[in-house]
Steps between C-alpha positions, in 0.01 A plus 500: 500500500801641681552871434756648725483838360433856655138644484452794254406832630440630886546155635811469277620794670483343847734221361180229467584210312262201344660181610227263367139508368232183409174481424320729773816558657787723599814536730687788522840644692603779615880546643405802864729746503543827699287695198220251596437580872294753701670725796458200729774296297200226353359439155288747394133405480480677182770307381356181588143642344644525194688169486153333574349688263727436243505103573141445485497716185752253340250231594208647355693561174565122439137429482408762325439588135777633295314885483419497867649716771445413876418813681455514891162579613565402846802397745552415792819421674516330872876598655559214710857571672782788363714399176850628526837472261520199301355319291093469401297269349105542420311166366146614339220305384176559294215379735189597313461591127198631401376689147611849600638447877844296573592475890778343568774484856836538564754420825851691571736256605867629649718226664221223525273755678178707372499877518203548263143334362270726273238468294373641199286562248582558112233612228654440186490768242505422155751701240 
């Protein structure tokens, strides 16, 4: 189901936007600008934390129950090269669904190129 709208909350404050979700999937964009980059002029890794973190969230959510909220227990993100200004795309996945554990992954894309992998695990919380 395409989306194309701007995530609520912190990561809508970063300018994050849901491009498309599926069934145990995710992708997500992000447009760099200056307000996203450490002193050395490249992506911040928080930045790019959060926009994994918020993609594989999205993924968890459309395989999960109507009352149940993905919540991090674990993440880990692999930097692979610097990001810079321009535009961002993260694809995540759900790998492994289990009764209270979800892990799923996620790759940064910018021009054709990877900046980012990470993994995570979700425990879903029920409300």
């Amino acid at each position: 189901m395409a989306n194309d709208t701007t995530t609520g909350g912190f990561a809508g404050s970063l300018g994050i936007r849901v491009d498309d979700t599926d069934d145990g999937g995710a992708r997500l964009g992000l447009d760099v600008t200056d307000e996203h980059l450490n002193p050395a002029g490249t992506l911040h890794g928080g930045v790019l934390a959060t926009l994994v973190d918020t993609a594989m969230g999205q993924a968890v959510r459309t395989v999960s129950g109507e009352g149940d909220v993905p919540a991090t227990s674990q993440l880990t993100v692999t930097y692979l090269r610097p990001g810079k200004p321009g535009h961002v795309t993260v694809t995540a996945s759900v790998r492994t669904r289990g009764e209270h554990l979800t892990v799923c992954e996620a790759d940064v894309e910018q021009e054709g190129t990877a900046i980012a992998h990470a993994v995570a695990t979700f425990a879903l919380l029920h409300s």
